[in-house]
N, C-alpha and C positions, 0 to 999 in steps of 0.2 A: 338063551332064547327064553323069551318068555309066553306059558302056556296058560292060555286065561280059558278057564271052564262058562260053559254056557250060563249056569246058572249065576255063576260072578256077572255076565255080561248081563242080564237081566236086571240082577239087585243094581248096576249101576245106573240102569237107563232108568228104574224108578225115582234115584236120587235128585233127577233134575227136574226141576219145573219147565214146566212147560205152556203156560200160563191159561190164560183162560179163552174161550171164543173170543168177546169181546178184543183183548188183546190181541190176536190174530189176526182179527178184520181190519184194526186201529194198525199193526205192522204192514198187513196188503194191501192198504188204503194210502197209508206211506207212501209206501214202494209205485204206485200208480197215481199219487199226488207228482212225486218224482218224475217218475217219467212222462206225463202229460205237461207240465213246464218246461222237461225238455224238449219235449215236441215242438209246443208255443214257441220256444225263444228259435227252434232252428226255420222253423215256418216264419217266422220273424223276419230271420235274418234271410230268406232264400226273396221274401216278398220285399224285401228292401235294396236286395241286388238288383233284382227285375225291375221296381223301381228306379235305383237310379241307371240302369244301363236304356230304358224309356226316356229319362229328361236329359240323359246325354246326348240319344238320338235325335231327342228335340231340340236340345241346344245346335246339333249340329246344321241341321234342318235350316234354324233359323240362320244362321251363320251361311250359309249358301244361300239363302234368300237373299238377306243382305247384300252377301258381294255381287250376285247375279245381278240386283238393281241398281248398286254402284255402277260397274260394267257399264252398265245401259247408259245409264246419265253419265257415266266421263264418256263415253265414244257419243253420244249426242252431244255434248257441250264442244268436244273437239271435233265433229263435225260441223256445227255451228260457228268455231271460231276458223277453222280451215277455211266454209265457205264464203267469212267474210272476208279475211285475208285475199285470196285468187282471186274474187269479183272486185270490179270496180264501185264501192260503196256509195252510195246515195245518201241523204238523209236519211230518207226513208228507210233503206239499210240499216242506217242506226239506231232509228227508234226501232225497230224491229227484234235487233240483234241487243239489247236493254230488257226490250219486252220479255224473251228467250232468257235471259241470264236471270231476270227478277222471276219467273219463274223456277227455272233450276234451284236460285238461291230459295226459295220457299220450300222446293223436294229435301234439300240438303237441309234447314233447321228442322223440317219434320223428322226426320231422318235419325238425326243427333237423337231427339226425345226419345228411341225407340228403347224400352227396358230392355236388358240385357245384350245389348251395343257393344260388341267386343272393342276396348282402348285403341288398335291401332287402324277398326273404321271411324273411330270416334275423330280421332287424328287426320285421318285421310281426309275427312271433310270438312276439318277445321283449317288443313291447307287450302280445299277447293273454296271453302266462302272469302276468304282471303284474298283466294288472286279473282273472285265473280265482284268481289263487291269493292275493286280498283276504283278509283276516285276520278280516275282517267277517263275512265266508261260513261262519266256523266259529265263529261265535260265538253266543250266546244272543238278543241285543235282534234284534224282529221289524224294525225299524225300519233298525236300522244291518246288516244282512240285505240290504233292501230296496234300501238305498242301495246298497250293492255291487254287486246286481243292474243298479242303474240305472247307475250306472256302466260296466261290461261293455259294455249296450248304446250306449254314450256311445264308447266304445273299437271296439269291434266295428264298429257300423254306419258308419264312414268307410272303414274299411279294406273293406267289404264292396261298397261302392260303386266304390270304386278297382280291386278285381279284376273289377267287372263292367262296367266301364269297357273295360277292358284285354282282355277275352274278349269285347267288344261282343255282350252279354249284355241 
């Protein structure tokens, strides 16, 4: 065992330098240079969660918006193609029922344009312009009309069932 006399511990504490003020302030100034970046970077990172856990919100937001107006316009259009079907069609009927679809088809290309448009409404509505904008539909025979019609709803009513699926509707 080793027995150190006080005044040993003295003469060695004088051996060491211990610098100057100036160096003191420049070491504690360090040390709170340090820690105030790590402050910054974790305030950083808490405002960038919060961040994006907001535009996730909002992405989802929009994303129910969306399907909700899907929704609407496929049960309108297959309302519209239903009540051509059941009734006895007139002309009249058919300009009508033209009129109704060149509308829809005008909701659905705005629709498409909207920024950040999830792929498979992009898709959904690149089925429904498809079977609104039948070739049949402008045509003369009452028949091949009819068929178009029936179509539509052949197109329509799965996809309509899938958004009300989706919005447990």
């Amino acid at each position: 065992m080793i027995i150190v006399r006080a005044s040993e511990m003295w003469a060695w504490g004088n051996d060491i330098d211990w610098g100057s003020f100036p160096d003191w302030v420049g070491a504690i100034g360090g040390v709170g240079g340090a820690l105030t970046a790590a402050s910054f970077y974790f305030l950083d990172r808490k405002r960038a969660r919060l961040a994006q856990v907001a535009a996730d919100k909002k992405q989802e937001r929009f994303e129910t918006d969306v399907a909700t107006h899907l929704y609407v316009l496929f049960r309108s259009i297959q309302d519209v193609s239903r009540n051509y079907l059941e009734n006895v069609s007139s002309f009249a009927d058919t300009i009508d029922l033209r009129a109704e679809l060149g509308a829809f088809r005008g909701t659905a290309i705005r629709m498409q344009g909207l920024p950040g448009l999830p792929i498979e409404r992009f898709m959904d509505l690149c089925d429904l312009l498809e079977a609104i904008t039948d070739r049949r539909i402008e045509g003369k025979s009452p028949e091949a009309i009819r068929d178009a019609v029936a179509q539509i709803g052949y197109v329509v009513n799965p996809l309509q069932e899938k958004l009300a699926q989706e919005l447990r509707l």
